[in-house]
PyMOL commands that place a pseudoatom at each C-alpha (Angstrom):
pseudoatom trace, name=CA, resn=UNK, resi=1, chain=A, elem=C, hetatm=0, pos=[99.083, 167.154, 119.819]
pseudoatom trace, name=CA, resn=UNK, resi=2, chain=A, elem=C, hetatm=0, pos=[97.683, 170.718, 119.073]
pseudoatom trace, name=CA, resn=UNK, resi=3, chain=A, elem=C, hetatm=0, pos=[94.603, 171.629, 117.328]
pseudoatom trace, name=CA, resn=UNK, resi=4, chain=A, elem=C, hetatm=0, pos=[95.099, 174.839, 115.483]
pseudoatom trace, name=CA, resn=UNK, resi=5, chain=A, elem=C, hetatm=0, pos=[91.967, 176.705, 114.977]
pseudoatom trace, name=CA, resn=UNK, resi=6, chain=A, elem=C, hetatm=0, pos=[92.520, 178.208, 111.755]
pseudoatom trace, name=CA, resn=UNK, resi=7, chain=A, elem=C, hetatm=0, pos=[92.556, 178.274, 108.300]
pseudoatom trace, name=CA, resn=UNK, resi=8, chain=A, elem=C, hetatm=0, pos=[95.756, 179.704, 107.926]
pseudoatom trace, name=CA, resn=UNK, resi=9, chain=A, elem=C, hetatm=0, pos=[98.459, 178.229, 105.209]
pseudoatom trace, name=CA, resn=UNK, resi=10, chain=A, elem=C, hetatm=0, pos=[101.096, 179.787, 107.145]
pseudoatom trace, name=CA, resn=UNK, resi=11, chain=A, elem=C, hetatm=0, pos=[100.436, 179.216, 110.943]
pseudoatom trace, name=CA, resn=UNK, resi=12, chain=A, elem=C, hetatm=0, pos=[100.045, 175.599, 109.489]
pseudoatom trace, name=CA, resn=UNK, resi=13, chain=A, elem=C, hetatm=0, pos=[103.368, 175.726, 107.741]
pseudoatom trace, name=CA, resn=UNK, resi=14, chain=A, elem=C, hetatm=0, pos=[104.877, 177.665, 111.045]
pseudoatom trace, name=CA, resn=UNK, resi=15, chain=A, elem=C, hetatm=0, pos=[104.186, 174.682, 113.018]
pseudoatom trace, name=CA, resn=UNK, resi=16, chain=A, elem=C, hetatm=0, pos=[105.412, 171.998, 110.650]
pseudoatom trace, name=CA, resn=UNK, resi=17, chain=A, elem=C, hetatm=0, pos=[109.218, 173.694, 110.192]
pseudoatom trace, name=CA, resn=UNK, resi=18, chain=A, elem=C, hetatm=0, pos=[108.721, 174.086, 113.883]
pseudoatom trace, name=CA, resn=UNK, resi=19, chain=A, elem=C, hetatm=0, pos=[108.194, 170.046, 114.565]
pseudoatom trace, name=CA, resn=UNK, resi=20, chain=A, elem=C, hetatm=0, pos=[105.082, 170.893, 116.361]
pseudoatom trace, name=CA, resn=UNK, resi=21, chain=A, elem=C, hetatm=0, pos=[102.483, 167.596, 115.954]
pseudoatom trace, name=CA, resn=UNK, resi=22, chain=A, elem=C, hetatm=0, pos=[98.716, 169.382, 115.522]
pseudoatom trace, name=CA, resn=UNK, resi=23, chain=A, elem=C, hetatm=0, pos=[96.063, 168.935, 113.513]
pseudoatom trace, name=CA, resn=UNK, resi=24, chain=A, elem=C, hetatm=0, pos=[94.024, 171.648, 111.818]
pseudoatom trace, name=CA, resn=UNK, resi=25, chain=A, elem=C, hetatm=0, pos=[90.681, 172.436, 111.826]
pseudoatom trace, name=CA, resn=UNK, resi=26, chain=A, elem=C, hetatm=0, pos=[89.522, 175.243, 110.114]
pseudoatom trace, name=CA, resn=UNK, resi=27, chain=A, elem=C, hetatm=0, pos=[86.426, 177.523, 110.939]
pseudoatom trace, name=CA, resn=UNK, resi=28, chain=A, elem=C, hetatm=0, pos=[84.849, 180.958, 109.355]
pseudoatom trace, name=CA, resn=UNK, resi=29, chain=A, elem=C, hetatm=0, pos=[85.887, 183.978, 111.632]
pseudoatom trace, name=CA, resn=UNK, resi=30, chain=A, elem=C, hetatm=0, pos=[83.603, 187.116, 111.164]
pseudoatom trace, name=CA, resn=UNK, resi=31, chain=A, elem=C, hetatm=0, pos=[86.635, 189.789, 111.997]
pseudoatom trace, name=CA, resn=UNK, resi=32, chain=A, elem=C, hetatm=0, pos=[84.406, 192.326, 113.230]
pseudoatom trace, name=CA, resn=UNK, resi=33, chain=A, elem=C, hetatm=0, pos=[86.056, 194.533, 116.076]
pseudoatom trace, name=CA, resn=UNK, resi=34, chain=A, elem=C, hetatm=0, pos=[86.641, 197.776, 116.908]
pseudoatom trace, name=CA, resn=UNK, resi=35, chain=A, elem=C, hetatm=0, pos=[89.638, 199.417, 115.505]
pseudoatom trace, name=CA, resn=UNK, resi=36, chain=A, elem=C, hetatm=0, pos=[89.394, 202.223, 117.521]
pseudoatom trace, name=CA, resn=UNK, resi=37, chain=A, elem=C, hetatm=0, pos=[91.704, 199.849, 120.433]
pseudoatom trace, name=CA, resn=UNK, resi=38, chain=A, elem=C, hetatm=0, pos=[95.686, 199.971, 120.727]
pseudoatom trace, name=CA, resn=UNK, resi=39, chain=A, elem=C, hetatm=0, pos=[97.127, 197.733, 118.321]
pseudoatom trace, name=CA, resn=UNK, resi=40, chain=A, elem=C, hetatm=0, pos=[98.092, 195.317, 121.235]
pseudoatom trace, name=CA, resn=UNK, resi=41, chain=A, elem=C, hetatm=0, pos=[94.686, 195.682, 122.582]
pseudoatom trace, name=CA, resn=UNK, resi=42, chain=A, elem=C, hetatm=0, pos=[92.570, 194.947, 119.380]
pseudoatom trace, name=CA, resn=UNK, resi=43, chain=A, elem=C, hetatm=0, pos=[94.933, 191.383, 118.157]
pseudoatom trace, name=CA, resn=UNK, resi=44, chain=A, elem=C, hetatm=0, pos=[94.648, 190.340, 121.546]
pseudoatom trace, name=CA, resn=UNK, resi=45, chain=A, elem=C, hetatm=0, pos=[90.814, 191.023, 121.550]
pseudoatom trace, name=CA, resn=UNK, resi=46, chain=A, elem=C, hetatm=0, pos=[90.928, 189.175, 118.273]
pseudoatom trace, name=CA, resn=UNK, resi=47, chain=A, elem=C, hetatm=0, pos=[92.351, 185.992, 119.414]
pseudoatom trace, name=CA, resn=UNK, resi=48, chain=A, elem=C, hetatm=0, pos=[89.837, 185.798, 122.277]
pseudoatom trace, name=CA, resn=UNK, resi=49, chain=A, elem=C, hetatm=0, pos=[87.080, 186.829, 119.387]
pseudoatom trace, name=CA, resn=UNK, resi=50, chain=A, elem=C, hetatm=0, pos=[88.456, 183.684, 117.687]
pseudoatom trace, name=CA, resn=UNK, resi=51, chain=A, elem=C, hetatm=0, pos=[88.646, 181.705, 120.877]
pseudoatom trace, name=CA, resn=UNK, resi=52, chain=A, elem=C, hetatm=0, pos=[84.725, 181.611, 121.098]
pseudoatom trace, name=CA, resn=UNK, resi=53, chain=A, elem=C, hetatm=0, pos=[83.494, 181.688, 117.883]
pseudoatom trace, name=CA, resn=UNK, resi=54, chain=A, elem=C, hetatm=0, pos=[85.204, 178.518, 117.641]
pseudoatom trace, name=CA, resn=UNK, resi=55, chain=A, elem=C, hetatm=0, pos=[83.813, 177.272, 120.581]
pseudoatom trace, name=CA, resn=UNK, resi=56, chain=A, elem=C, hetatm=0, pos=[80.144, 178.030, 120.016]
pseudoatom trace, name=CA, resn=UNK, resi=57, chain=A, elem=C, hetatm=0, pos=[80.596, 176.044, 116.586]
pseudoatom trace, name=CA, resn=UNK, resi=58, chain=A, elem=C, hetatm=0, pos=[82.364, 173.239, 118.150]
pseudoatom trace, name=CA, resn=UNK, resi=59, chain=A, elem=C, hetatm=0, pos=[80.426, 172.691, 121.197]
pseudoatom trace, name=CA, resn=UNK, resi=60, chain=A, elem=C, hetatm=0, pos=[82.247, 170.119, 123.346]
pseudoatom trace, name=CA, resn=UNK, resi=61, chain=A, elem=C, hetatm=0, pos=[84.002, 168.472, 120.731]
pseudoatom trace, name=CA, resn=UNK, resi=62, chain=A, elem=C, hetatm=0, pos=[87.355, 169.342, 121.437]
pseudoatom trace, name=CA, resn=UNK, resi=63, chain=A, elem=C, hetatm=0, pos=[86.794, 170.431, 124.812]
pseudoatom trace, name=CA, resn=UNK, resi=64, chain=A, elem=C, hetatm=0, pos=[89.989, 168.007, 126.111]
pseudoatom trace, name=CA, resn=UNK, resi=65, chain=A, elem=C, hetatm=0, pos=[92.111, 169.078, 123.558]
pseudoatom trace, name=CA, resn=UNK, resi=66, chain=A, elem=C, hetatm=0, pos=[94.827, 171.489, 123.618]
pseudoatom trace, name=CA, resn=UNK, resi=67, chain=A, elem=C, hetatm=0, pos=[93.717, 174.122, 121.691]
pseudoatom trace, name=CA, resn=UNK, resi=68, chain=A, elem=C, hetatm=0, pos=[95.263, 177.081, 119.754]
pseudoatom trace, name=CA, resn=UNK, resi=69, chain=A, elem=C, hetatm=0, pos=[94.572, 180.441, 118.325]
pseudoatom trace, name=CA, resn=UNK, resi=70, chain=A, elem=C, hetatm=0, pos=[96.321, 183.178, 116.816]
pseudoatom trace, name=CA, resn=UNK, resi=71, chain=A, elem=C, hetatm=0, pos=[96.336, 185.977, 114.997]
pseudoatom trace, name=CA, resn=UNK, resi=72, chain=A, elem=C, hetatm=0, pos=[98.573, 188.607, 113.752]
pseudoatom trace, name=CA, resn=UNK, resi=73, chain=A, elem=C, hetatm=0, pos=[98.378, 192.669, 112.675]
pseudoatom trace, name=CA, resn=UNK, resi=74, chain=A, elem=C, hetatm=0, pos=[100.624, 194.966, 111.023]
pseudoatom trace, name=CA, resn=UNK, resi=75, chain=A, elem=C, hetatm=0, pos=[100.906, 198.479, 112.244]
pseudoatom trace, name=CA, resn=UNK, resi=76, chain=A, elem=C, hetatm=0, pos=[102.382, 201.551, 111.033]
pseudoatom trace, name=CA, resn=UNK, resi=77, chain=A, elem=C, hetatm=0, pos=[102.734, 204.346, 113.488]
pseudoatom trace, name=CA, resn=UNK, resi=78, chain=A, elem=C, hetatm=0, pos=[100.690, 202.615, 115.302]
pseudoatom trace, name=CA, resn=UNK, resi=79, chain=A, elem=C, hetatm=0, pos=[97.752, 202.417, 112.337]
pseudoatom trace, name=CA, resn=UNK, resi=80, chain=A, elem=C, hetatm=0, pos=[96.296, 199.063, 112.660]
pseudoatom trace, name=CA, resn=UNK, resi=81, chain=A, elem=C, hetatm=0, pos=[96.772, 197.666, 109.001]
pseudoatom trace, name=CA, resn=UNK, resi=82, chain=A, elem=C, hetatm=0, pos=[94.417, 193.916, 108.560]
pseudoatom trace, name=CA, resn=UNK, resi=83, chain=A, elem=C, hetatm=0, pos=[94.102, 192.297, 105.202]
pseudoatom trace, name=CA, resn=UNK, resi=84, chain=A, elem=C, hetatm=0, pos=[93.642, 194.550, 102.543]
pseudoatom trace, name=CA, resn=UNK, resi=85, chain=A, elem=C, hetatm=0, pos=[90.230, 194.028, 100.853]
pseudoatom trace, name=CA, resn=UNK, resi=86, chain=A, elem=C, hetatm=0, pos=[90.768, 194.737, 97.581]
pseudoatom trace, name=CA, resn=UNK, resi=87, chain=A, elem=C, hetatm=0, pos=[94.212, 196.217, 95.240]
pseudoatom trace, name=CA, resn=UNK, resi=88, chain=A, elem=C, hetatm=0, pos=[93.521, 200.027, 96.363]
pseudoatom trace, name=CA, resn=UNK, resi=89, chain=A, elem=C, hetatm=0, pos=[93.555, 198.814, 100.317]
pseudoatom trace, name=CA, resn=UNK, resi=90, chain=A, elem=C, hetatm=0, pos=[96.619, 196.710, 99.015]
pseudoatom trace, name=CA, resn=UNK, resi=91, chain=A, elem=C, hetatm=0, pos=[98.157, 200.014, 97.651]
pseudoatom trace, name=CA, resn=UNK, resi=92, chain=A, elem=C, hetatm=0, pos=[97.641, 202.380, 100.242]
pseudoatom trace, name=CA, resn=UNK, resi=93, chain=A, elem=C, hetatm=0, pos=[99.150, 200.168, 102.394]
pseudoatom trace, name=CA, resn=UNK, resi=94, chain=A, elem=C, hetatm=0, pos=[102.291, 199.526, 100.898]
pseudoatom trace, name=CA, resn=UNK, resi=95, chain=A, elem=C, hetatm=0, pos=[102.426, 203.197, 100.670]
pseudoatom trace, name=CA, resn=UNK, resi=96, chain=A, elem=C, hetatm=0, pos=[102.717, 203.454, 104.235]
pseudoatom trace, name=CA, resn=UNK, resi=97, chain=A, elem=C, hetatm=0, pos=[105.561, 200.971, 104.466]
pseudoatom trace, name=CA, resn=UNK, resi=98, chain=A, elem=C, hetatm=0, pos=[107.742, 202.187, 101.485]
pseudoatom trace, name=CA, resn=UNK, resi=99, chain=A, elem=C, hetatm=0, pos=[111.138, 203.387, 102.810]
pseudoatom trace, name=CA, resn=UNK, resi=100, chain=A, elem=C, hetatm=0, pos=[109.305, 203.293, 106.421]
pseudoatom trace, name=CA, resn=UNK, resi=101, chain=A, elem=C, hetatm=0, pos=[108.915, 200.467, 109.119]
pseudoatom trace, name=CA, resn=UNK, resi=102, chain=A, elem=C, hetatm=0, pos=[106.123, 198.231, 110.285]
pseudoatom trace, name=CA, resn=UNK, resi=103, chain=A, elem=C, hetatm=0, pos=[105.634, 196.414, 113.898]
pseudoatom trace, name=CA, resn=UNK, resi=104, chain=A, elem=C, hetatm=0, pos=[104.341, 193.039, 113.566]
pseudoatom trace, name=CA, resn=UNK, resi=105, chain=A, elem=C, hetatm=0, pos=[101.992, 191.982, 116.541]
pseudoatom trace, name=CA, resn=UNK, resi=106, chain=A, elem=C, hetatm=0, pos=[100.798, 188.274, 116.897]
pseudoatom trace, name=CA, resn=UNK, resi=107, chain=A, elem=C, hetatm=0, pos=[98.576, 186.918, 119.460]
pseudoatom trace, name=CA, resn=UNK, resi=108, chain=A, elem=C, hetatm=0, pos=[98.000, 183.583, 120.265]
pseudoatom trace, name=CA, resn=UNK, resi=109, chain=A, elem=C, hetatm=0, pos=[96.411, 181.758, 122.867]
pseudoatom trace, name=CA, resn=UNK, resi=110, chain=A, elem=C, hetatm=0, pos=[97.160, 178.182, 123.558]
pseudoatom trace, name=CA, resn=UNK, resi=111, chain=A, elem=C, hetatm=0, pos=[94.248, 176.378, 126.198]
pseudoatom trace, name=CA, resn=UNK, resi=112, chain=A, elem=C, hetatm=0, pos=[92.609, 172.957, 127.445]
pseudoatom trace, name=CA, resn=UNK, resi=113, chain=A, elem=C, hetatm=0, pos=[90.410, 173.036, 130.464]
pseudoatom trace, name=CA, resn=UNK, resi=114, chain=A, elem=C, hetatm=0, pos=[93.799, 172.892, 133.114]
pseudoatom trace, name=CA, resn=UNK, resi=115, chain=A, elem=C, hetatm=0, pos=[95.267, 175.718, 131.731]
pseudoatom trace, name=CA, resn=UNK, resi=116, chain=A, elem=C, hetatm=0, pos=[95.228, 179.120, 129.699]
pseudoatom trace, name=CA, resn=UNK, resi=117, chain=A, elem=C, hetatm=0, pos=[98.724, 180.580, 128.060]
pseudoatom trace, name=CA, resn=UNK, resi=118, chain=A, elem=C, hetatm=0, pos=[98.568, 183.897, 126.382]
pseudoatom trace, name=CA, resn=UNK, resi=119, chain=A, elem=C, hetatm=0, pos=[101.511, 185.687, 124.399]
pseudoatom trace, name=CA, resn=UNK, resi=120, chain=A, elem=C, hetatm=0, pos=[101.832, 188.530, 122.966]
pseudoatom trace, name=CA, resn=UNK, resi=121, chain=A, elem=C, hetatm=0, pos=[104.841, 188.734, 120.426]
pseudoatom trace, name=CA, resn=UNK, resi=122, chain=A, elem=C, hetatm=0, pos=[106.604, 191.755, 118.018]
pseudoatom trace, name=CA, resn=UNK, resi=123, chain=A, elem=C, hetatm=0, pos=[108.931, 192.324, 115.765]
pseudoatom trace, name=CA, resn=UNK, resi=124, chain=A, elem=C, hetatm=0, pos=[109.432, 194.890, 113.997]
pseudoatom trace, name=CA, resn=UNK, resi=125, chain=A, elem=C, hetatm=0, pos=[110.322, 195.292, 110.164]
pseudoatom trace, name=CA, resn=UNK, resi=126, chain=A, elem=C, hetatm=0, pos=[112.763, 198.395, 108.215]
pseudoatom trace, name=CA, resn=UNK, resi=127, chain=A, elem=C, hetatm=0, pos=[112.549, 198.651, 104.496]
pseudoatom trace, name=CA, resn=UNK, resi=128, chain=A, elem=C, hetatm=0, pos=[114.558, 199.796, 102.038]
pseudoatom trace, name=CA, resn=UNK, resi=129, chain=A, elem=C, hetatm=0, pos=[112.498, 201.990, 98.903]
pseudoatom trace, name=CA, resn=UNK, resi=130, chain=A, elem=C, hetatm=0, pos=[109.982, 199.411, 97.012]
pseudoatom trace, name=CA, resn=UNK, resi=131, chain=A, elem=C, hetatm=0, pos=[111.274, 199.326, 93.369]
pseudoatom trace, name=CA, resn=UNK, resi=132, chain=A, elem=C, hetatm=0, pos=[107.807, 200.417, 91.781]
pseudoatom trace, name=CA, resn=UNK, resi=133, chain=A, elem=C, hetatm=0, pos=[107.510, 197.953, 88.932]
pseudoatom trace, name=CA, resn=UNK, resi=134, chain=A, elem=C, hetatm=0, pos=[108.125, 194.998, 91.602]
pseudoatom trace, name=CA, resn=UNK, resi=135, chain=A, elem=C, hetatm=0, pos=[105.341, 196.865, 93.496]
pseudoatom trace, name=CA, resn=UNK, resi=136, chain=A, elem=C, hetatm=0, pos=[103.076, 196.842, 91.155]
pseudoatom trace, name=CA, resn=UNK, resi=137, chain=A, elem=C, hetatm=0, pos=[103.568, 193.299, 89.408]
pseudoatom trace, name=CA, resn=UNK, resi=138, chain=A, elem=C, hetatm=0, pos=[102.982, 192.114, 93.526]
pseudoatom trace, name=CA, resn=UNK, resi=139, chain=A, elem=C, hetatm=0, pos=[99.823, 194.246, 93.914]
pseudoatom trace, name=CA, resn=UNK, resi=140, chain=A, elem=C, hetatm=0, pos=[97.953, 193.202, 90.479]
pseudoatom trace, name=CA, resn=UNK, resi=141, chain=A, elem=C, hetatm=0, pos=[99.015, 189.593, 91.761]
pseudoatom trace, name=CA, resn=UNK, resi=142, chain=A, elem=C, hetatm=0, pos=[97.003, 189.657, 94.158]
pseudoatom trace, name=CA, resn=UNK, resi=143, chain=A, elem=C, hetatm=0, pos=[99.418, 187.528, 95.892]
pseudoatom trace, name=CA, resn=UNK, resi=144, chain=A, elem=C, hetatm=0, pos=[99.005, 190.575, 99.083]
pseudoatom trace, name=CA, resn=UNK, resi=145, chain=A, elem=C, hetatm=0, pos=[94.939, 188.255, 99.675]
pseudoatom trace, name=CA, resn=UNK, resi=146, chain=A, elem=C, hetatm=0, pos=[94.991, 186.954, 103.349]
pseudoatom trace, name=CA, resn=UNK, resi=147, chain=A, elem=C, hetatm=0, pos=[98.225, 188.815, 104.533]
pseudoatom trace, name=CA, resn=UNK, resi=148, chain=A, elem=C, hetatm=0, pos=[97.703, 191.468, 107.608]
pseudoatom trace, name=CA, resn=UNK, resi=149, chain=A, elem=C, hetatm=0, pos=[99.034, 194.789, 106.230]
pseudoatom trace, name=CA, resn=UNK, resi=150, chain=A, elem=C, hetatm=0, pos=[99.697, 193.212, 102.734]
pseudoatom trace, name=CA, resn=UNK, resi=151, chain=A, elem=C, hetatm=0, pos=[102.875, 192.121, 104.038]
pseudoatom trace, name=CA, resn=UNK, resi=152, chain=A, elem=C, hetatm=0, pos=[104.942, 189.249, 102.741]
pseudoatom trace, name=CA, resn=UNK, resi=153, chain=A, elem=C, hetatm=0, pos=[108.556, 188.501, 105.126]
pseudoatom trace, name=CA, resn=UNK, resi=154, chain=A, elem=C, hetatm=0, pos=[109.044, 185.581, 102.557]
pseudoatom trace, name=CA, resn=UNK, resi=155, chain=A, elem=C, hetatm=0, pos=[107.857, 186.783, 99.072]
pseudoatom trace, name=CA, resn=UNK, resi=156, chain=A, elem=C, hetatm=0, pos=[107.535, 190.727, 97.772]
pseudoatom trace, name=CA, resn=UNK, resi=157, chain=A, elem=C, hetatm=0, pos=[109.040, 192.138, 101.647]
pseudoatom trace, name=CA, resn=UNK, resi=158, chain=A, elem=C, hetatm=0, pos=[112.147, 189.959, 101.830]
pseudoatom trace, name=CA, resn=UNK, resi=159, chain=A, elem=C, hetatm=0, pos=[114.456, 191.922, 99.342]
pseudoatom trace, name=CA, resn=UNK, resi=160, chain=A, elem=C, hetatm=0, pos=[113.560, 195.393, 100.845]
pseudoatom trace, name=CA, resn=UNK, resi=161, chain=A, elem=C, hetatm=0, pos=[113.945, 194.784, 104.655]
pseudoatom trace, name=CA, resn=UNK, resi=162, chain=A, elem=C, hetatm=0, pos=[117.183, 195.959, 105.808]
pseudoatom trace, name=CA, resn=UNK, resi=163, chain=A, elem=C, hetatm=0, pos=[116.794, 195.682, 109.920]
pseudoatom trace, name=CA, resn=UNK, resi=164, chain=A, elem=C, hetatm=0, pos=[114.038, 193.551, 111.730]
pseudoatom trace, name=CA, resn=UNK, resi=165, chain=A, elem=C, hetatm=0, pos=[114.351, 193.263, 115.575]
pseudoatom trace, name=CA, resn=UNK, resi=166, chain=A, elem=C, hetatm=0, pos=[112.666, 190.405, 116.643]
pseudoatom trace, name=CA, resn=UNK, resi=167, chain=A, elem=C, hetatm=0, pos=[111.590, 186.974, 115.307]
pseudoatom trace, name=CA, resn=UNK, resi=168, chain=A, elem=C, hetatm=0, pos=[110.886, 186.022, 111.914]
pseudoatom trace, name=CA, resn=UNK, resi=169, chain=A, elem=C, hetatm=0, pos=[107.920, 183.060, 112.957]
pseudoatom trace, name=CA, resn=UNK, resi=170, chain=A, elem=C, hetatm=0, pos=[106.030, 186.335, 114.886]
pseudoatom trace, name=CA, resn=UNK, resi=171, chain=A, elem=C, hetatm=0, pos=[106.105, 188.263, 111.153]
pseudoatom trace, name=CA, resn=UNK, resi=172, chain=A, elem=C, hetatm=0, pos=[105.118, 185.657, 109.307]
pseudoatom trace, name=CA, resn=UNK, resi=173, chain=A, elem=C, hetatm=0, pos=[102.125, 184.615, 112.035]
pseudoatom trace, name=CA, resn=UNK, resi=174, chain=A, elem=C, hetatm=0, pos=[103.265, 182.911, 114.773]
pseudoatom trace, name=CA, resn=UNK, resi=175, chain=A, elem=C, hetatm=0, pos=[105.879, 183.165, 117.555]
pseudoatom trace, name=CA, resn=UNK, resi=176, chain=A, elem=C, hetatm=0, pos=[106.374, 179.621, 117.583]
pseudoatom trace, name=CA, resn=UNK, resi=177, chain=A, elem=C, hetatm=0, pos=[109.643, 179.916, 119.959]
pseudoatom trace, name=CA, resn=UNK, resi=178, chain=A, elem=C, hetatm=0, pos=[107.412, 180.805, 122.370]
pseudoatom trace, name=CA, resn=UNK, resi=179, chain=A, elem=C, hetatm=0, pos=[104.965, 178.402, 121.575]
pseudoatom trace, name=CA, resn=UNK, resi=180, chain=A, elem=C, hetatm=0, pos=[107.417, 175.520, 121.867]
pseudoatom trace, name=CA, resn=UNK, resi=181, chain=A, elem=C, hetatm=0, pos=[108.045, 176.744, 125.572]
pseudoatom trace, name=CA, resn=UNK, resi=182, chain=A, elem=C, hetatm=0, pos=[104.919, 176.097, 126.692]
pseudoatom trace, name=CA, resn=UNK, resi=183, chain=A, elem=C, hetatm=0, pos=[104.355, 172.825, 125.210]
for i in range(1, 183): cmd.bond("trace and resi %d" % i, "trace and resi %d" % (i + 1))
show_as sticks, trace
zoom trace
């Protein structure tokens, strides 16, 4: 068994469609870092930010375990696109997407004290035109909280991507192909 360090709905759900056994325990991550990195830089600095905030707060108590972390960022032209704060973030970000393409990086990085794996995953997304009023009705949802780059593969996204190269479990959070490899 895996303990996911996370609070994440969807790296949860990931690993559950993915028959993965792990347990969750959640923890508050203070994203602070500077974006001023590549994009494949800055989500792996992220997961290693993650790695030992977690640690601090947990002490020793799951220093056996297998433990994993993750975390994923959208990028535009190599813009490095987090979760929107608020609906104008939300906006401005969709506007960069509309009729464009996004790269999806994810991180993670599964350890226990015999051994450190790190991957570093991609796929990238092609969309059609966003219909406006869809657009809208998703933004003043606020259904875009929590999702790098405002970006939903499975909700508002799904109807306007017409080409994605690479796997659909490393958009939504996780490359959990990958994962399964090394377990």
């Amino acid at each position: 068994m895996i303990i996911l360090a996370s609070n994440s709905i969807s790296r949860a759900n990931l690993l559950k469609d993915a028959g993965i056994d792990f347990k969750q325990v959640g923890f508050d991550y203070n994203e602070n870092l500077n974006k001023n990195l590549s994009p494949s830089v800055y989500v792996q600095k992220i997961v290693l930010e993650k790695e030992k905030q977690f640690l601090e707060s947990f002490k020793d108590e799951f220093k056996n375990e297998m433990l994993l972390f993750a975390d994923s960022i959208v990028c535009v032209d190599n813009k490095i696109l987090t979760k929107a704060k608020d609906k104008e973030e939300a906006y401005k970000m969709l506007s960069l997407q509309n009729n464009y393409k996004a790269s999806i990086l994810s991180a993670f990085l599964l350890s226990n004290p015999k051994k450190r794996i790190f991957s570093l995953s991609k796929t990238m997304l092609y969309f059609k035109k966003f219909d406006e009023n869809a657009l809208k009705k998703y933004v003043e949802s606020e259904i875009f909280k929590g999702k790098a780059g405002a970006i939903m593969c499975e909700g508002f996204h799904k109807d306007y991507i017409y080409k994605q190269i690479g796997n659909l479990s490393t958009a939504l959070g996780l490359d959990t192909k990958t994962l399964k490899a090394y377990l």
